[in-house]
N, C-alpha and C positions, 0 to 999 in steps of 0.2 A: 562416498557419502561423508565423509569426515569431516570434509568442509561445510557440510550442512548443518554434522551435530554441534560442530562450533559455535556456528551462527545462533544456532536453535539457546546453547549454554550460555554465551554470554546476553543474550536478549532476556533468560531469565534472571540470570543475574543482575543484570543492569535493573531490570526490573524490580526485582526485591531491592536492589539498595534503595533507586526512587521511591518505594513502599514507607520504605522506615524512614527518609527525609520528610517524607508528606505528613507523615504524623507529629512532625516536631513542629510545622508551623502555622501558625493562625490563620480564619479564612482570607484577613483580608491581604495576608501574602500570596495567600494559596490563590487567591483571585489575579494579584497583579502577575503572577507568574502564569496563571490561564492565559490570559491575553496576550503576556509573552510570544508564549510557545506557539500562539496562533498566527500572532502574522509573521513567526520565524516557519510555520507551517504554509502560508502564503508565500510565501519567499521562495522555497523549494519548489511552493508548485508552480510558480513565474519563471525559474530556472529552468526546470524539464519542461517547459510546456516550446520552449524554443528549440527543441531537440525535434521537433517536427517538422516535415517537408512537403508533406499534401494536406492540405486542410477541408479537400473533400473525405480525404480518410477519417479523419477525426469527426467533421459534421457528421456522418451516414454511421458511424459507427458507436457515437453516441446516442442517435436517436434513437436508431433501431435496438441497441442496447437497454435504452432508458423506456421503449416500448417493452421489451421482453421482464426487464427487471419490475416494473411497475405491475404488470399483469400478475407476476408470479410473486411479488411483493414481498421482496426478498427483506429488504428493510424491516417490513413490519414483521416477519420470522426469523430475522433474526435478532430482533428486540426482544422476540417473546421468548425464544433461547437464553437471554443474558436475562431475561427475568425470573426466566424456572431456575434457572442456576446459581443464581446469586441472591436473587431478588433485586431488589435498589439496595444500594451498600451506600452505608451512611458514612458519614464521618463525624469526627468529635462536635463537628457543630451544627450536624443534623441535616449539612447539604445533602440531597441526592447526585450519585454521581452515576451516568447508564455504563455498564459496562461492554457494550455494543459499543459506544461512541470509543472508547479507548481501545478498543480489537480492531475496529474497522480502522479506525486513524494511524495504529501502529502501523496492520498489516501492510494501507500503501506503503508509508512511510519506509520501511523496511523491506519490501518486496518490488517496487516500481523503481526501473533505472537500468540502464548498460551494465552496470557493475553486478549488479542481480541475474540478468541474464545470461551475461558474458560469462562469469564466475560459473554461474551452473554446466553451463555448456561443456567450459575448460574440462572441469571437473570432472564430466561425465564423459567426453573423449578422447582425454588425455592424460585424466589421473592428476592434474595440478589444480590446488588447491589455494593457490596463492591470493588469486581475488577473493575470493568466500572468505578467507581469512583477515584479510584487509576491511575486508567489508563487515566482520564480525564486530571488529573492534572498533569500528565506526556506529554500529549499532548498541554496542555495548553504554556509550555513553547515552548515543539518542534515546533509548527505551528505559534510561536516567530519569533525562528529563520529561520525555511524557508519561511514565507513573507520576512523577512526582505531583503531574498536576493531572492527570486521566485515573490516576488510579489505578486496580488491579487489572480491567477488562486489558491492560495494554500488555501482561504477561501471558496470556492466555494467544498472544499475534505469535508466539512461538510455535504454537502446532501449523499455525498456515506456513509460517515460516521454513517449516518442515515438509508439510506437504506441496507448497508450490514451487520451494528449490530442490525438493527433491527428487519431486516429478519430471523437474527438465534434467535432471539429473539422469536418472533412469531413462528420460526418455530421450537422452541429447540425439542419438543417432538418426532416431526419426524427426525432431524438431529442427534439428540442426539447417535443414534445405527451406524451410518457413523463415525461420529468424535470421534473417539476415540484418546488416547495416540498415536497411531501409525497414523493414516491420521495427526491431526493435527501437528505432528512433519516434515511430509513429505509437507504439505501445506508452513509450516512456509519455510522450504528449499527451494520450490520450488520460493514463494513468497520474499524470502530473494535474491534469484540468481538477478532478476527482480529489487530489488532493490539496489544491486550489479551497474547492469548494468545503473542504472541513478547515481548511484555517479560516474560512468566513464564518463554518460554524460556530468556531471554540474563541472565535472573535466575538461573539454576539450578533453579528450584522447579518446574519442567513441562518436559516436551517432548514438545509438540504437533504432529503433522503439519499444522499451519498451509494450509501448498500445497492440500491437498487437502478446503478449504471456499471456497475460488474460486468455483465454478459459482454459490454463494449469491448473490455479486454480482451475476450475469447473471439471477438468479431474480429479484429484488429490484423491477426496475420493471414485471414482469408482476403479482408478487404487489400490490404496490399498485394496478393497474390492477383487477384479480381485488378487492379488498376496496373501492375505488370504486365499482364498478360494485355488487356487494352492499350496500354503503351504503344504495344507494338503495329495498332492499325489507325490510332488519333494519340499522337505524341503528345498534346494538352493534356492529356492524361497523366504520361507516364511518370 
């Protein structure tokens, strides 16, 4: 787990210093660096989204996702979460900024990708920690720049940080036959779309209830399981 608590310390880190930069500069910086960070958050998610190789996976596991998420309206609970706990957190010039919108943007941002999974894997059954740590300090910068223009909600993606690398962490040996080259490449897509869709947010051009296509993730190494196994009797599948 060492490689975890790394990740977990420098994301808060990173994160405090973005705290104390954001306070030094005025909104209408703080604005052109918003739109920045958004279509550099587009960008990533154009990159991973090419990491996928069935595109019926990602369709089916989106919708069905975005069916489960909608019902159980995860977005809207966990808005009401960053409201009991913060409230809206102002800044010097009185913007509202949601602290949901900077947890959920971090979380992809720092949790979707090969190096996220792969790293945990390593780590959990093998004891090397050399991705997770690579990736720490990759994140260390990133959760820079998204406090500096999200705010604190982006300190708080340390505990998922925690519990989602931790968990394959702990759970590598049973995960391990699920994630293979082919799920994790369809994760990373699907997780890429998602994070697609918050660079459109923090763009201005969309606003997506993002939160509430999560379950898609947890869909993602069944459905590649489901279209392996299918392979095997309609190759169009496989």
């Amino acid at each position: 787990m060492i490689g975890v608590l790394i990740n977990v310390c420098t994301v808060i880190v990173g994160s405090s210093l973005g705290l104390l930069f954001k306070k030094s500069i005025s909104k209408k910086y703080s604005d052109a660096v918003m739109t920045g960070i958004g279509l550099c958050v587009i960008l990533i998610g154009i990159q991973g989204m090419l990491k996928g190789e069935n595109v019926l996976v990602t369709i089916i596991s989106m919708v069905i996702g975005a069916l489960i998420g909608t019902a159980l309206d995860i977005d809207g609970k966990l808005n009401g979460v960053g409201d009991w706990l913060s409230g809206k957190i102002k800044n010097k010039n009185g913007e509202k900024n949601s602290l949901a919108e900077g947890f959920v943007t971090a979380s992809l941002v720092f949790c979707i990708g090969a190096m996220t999974i792969l790293g945990s894997l390593d780590a959990g059954l093998k004891g090397d920690n050399t991705t997770l740590i690579t990736k720490s300090i990759l994140d260390l910068f990133s959760s820079m720049m998204l406090s500096a223009s999200l705010g604190v909600g982006v300190i708080f993606a340390a505990t998922f940080v925690f519990v989602f690398q931790g968990g394959i962490v702990l759970l590598a040996g049973v995960l391990e036959p699920f994630l293979d080259a082919f799920a994790i490449g369809e994760i990373t897509c699907v997780g890429s779309l998602m994070i697609m869709a918050l660079g459109l947010n923090l763009s201005g051009i969309a606003k997506i209830k993002v939160a509430n296509y999560f379950p898609a993730l947890i869909l993602v190494p069944f459905m590649c399981f489901v279209f392996d196994y299918l392979g095997q009797f309609i190759p169009a599948l496989g």
